[in-house]
C-alpha positions as a printed NumPy array, in Angstrom:
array([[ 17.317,   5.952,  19.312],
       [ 15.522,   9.368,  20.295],
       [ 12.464,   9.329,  17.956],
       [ 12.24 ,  13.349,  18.107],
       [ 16.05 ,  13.634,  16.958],
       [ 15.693,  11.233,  14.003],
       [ 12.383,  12.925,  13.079],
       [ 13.875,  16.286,  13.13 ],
       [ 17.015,  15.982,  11.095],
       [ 16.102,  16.978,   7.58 ],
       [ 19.183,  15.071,   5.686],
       [ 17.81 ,  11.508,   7.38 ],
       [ 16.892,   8.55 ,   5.013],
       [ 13.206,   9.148,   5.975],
       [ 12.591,  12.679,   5.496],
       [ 14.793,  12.465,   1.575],
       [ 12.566,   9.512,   0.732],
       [  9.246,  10.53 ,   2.332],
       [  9.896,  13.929,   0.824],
       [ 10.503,  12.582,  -2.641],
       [  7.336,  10.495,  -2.924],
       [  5.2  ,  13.362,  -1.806],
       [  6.232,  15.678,  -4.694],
       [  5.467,  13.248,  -6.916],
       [  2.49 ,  11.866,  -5.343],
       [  1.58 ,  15.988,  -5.48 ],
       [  1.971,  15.972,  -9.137],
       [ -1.209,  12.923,  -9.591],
       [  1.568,  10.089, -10.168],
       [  1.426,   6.612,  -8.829],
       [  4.647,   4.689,  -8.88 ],
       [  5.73 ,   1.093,  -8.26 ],
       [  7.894,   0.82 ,  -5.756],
       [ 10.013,  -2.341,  -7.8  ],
       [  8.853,  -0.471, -11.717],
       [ 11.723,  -1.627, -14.145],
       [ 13.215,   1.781, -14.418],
       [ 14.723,   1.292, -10.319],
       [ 17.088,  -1.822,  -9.394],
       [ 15.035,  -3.769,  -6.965],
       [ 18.131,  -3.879,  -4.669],
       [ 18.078,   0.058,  -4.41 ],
       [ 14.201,   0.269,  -3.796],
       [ 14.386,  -2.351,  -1.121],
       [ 17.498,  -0.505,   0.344],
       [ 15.387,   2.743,   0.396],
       [ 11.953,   1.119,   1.834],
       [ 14.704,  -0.675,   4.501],
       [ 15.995,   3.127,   5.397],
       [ 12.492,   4.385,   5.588],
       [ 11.279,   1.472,   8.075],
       [ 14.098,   1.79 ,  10.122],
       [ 14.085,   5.587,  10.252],
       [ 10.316,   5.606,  10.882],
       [  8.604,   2.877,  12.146],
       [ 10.143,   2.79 ,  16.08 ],
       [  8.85 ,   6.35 ,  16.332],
       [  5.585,   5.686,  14.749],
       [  3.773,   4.621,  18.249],
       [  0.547,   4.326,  16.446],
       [  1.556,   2.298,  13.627],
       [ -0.614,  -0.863,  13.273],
       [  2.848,  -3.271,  11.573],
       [  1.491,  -2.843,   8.067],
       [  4.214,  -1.25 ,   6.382],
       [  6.505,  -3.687,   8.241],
       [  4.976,  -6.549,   6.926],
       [  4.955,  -4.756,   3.303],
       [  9.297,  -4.337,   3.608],
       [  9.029,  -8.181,   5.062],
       [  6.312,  -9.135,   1.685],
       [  9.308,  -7.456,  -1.203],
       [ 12.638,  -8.858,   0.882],
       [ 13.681, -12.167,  -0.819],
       [ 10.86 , -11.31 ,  -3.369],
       [ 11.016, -11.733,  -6.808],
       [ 10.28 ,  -8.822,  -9.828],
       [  6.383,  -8.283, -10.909],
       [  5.77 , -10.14 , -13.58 ],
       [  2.538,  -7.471, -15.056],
       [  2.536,  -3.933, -15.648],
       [  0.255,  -3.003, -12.045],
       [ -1.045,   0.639, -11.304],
       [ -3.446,   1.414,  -8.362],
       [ -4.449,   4.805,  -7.652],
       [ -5.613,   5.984,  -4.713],
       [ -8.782,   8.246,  -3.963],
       [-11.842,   9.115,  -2.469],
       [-15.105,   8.53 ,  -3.022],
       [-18.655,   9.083,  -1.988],
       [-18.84 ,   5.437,  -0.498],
       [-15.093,   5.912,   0.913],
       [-11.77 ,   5.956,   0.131],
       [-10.518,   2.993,  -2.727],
       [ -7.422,   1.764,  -4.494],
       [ -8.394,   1.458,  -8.398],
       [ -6.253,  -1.091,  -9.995],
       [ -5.247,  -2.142, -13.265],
       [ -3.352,  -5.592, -14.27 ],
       [ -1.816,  -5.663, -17.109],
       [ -0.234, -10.049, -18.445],
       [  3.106,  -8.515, -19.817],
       [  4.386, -11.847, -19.983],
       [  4.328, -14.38 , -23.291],
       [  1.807, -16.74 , -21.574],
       [ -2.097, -16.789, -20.113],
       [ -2.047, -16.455, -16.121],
       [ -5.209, -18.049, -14.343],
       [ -6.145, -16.066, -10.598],
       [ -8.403, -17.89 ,  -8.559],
       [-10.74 , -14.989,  -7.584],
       [ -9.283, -14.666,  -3.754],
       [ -5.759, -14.123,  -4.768],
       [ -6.807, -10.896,  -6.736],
       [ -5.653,  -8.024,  -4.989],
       [ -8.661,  -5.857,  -4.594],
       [-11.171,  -9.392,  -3.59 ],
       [-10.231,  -9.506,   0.155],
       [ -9.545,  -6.72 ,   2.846],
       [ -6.373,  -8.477,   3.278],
       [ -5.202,  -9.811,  -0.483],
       [ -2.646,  -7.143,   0.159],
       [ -0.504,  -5.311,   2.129],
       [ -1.127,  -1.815,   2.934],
       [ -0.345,   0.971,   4.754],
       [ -1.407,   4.966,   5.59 ],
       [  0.345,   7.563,   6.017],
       [ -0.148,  11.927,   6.591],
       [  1.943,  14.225,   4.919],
       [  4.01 ,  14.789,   8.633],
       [  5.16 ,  11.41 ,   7.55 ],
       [  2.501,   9.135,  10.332],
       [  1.313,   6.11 ,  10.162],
       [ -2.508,   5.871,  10.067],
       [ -3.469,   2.671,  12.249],
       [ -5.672,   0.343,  10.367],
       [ -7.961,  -2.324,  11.822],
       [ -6.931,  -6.058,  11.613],
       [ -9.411,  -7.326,   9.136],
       [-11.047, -10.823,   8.901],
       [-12.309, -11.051,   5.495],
       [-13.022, -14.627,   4.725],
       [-13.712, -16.17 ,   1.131],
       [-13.894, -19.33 ,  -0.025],
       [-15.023, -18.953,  -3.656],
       [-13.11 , -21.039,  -6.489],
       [-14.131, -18.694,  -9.441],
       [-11.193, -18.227, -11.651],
       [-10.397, -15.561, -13.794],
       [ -8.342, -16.04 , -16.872],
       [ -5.956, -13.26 , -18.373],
       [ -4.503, -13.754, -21.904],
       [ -1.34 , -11.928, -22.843],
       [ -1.616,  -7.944, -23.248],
       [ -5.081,  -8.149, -21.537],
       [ -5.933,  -5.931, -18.995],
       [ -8.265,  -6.402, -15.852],
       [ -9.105,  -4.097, -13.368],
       [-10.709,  -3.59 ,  -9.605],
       [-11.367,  -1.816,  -6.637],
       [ -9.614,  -2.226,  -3.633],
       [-11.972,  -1.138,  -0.268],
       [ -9.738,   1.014,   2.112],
       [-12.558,   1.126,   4.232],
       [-11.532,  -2.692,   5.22 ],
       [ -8.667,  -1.239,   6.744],
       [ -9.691,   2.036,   7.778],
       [-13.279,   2.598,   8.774],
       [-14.687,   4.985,  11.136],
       [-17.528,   2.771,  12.539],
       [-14.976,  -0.074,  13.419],
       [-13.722,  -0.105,  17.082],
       [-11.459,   1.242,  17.831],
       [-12.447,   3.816,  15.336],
       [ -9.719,   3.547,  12.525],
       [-11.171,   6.087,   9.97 ],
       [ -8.312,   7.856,   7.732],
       [ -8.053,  11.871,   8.737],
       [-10.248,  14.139,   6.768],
       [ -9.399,  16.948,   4.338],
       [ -5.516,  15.421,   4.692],
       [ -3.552,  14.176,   2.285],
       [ -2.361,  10.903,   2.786],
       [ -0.201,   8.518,   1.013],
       [ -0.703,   4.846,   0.294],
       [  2.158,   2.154,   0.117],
       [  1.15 ,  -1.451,  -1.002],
       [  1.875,  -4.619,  -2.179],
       [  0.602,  -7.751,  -3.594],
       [  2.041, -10.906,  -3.646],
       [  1.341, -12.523,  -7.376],
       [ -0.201, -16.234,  -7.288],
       [ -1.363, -17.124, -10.755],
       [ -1.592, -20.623, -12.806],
       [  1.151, -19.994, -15.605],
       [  3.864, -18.553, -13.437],
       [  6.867, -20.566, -12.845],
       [  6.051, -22.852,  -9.16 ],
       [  9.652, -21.292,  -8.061],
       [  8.591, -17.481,  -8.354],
       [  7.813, -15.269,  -5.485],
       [  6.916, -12.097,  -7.513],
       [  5.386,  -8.93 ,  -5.678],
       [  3.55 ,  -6.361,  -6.977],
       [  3.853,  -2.781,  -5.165],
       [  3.343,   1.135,  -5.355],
       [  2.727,   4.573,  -3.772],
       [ -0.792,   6.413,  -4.667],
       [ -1.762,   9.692,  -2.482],
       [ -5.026,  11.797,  -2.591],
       [ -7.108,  13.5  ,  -0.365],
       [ -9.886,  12.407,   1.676],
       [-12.903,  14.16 ,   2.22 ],
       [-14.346,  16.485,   5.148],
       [-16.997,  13.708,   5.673],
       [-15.18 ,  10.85 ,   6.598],
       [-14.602,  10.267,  10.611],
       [-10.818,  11.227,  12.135],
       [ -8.531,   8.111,  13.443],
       [ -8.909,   8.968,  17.095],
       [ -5.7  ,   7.558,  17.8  ],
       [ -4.35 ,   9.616,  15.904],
       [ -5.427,  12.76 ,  17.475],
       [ -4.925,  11.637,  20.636],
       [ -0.992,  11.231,  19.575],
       [ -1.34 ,  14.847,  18.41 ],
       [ -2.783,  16.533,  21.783],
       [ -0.073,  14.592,  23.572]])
């Protein structure tokens, strides 16, 4: 497969899809990438396209958005109403989420299987609007607490996932997200919760963009891949 061809050939799955989510991630939406509105058969056909078209050229890529098409295949539909939107901060760049319990009965989360408690209680992955992958660091974010959190039907709870767990310019390699760019976000959450049928496998996913600051250090790797 020649990587420049693919990339360059505006009518490829990639380029329709990637182009799509930017104009709405321009207009301040964030979407789900399995909402109710979509088959689940056609969004996983789409994120399939866009891995394949993307991912062998995308020598940088750290296997995150791999492992998110890997996470929704076989996977069953989110059971809550989930919205996370991206942006930055003065502290660094975050996901803010909100859960909403659409279904008839109380769910119980133990605290680590909440999606914005760990640096890896999702799957998630960066890219710039020239359609790159952002490598992220591989984090080790151990927790052992047993707290559980109860949510009663129609209730809402909400949190704030760290991107800086993934993405931080003092880690090394540095892994810091490019400033003053726009970048895209593409997650998903596997749902474990106390009140769920034992036989589910339900994810959770979206898109979010926004714009990082000037402050915020450059991925190296990622420049070096542009000098090249």
């Amino acid at each position: 497969m020649d990587c420049r061809a693919s990339r360059d050939t505006p009518n490829n799955a990639f380029e329709r899809s990637a182009m799509h989510h930017r104009r709405r991630a321009a207009a301040g939406t964030a979407r789900p990438l399995n909402a109710s509105v979509r088959p689940m058969r056609r969004v996983s056909t789409m994120i399939a396209a866009l891995c394949l078209a993307n991912l062998a050229c995308a020598a940088d890529a750290d296997g995150a958005f791999a492992s998110i098409v890997k996470r929704l295949s076989g996977s069953t539909p989110c059971p809550l109403s989930v919205s996370a939107v991206a942006k930055d901060t003065a502290t660094g760049p975050v996901l803010e989420f909100s859960l909403k319990n659409t279904t008839a009965n109380p769910l119980t989360f133990l605290k680590p299987f909440l999606p914005w408690t760990k640096a890896d209680s999702i799957e998630v992955a960066a890219l710039t609007e020239q359609g790159e992958f952002v490598r992220g660091a591989f984090p080790i974010d151990d927790y052992f607490g047993t707290e559980r959190i109860s949510l009663a039907p129609q209730q809402v709870l909400t949190g704030s996932y760290d991107l800086k767990g993934r993405w931080a310019p003092s880690s090394i390699p540095p892994t810091g997200l490019p400033p003053k760019s726009r970048i895209t976000i593409v997650w998903a959450w596997r749902v474990q919760a106390d009140g769920l049928a034992s036989s589910a496998k339900p994810v959770c996913s979206g898109v979010s963009a926004f714009t990082t600051f000037p402050v915020h250090g450059p991925n190296k790797s990622l420049q070096r891949t542009r000098e090249r």
